[in-house]
C-alpha positions in Angstrom: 90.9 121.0 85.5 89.2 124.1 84.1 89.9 125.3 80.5 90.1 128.0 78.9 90.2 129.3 74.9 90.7 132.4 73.3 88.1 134.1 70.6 90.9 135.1 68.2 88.2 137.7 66.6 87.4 139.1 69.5 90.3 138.6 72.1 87.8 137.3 74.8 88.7 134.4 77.1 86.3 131.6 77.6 86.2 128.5 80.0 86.2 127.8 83.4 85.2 130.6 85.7 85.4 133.6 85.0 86.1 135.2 88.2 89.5 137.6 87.1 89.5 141.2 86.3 88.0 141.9 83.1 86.4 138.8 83.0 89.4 136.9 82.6 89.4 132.9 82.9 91.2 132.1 86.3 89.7 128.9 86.8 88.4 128.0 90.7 90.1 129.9 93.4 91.1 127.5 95.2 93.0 125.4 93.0 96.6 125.6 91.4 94.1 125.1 88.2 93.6 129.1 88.1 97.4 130.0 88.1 97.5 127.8 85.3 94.7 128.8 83.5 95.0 132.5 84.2 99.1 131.9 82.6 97.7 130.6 79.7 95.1 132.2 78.9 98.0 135.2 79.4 100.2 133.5 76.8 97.6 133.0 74.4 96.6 136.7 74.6 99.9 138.3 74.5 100.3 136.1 71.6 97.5 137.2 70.0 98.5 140.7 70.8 102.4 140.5 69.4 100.9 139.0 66.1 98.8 141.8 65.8 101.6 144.6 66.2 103.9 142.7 64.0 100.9 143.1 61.1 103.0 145.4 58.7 100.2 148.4 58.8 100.2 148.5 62.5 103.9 147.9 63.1 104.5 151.2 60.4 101.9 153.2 62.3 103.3 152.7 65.5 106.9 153.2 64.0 105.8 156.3 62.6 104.1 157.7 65.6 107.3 156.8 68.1 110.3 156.4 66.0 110.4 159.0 63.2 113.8 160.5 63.6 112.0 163.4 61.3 109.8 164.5 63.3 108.3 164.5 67.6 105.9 161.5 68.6 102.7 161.2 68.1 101.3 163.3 71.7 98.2 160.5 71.4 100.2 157.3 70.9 103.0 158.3 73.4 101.5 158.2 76.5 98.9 155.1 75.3 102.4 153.7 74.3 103.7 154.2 78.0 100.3 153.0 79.4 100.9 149.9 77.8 104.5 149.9 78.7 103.6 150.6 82.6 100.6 147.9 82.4 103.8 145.4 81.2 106.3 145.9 83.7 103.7 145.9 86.6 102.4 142.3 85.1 106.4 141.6 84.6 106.7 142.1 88.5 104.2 140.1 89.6 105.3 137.2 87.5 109.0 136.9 88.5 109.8 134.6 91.3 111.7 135.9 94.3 114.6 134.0 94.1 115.3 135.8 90.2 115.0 139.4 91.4 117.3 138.6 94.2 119.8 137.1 92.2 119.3 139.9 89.5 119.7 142.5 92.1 122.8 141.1 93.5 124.7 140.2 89.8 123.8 143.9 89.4 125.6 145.2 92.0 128.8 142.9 91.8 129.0 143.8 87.9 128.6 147.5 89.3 131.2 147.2 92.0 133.9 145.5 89.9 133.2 148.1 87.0 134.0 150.8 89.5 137.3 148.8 90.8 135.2 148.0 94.5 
């Protein structure tokens, strides 16, 4: 099984083969072993990467920039803020089984028909 580490300094992924975008560990491609890396490798830097905007600096910048009820947002952290954001919810997609955006899609829509008396 390959493995795979994270360079908490530098944010870089290390072990196994390094055949992903960006140079991301997704172990041998023709294995289950690559899912399984690539996941955790994932885990370990969106882990890495929450820590960081929880740091109490950061976290006021960013709170400043987007959430001041004083004043606009920031025009250069808004759309790097969406960026982000978009980057997520693409990832999100890819990483939800079938069967849970089925049922999502369908508890959506009965909750929606009995709220309008359907």
């Amino acid at each position: 099984m390959a493995t795979s580490s994270i360079n908490t300094s530098s944010g870089v992924a290390t072990g196994g083969h390094a055949n992903g975008a960006n140079g991301i560990t997704t172990g041998h491609p023709d294995s289950s072993d690559g899912a399984v890396t690539a996941l955790n490798t994932l885990i370990q830097l969106w882990t890495m990467l929450k820590s960081r905007l929880n740091e109490p600096g950061l976290q006021a910048e960013i709170n400043r920039g987007l959430h001041d009820l004083e004043k606009l947002p920031d025009k250069e952290i808004v759309p790097l803020a969406a960026k982000a954001g978009d980057v997520l919810h693409d990832i999100e997609q890819m990483l939800q089984p079938t069967q849970l955006v089925l049922a999502d899609h369908l508890l959506g829509t009965f909750a929606s028909n009995r709220s309008f008396g359907f």
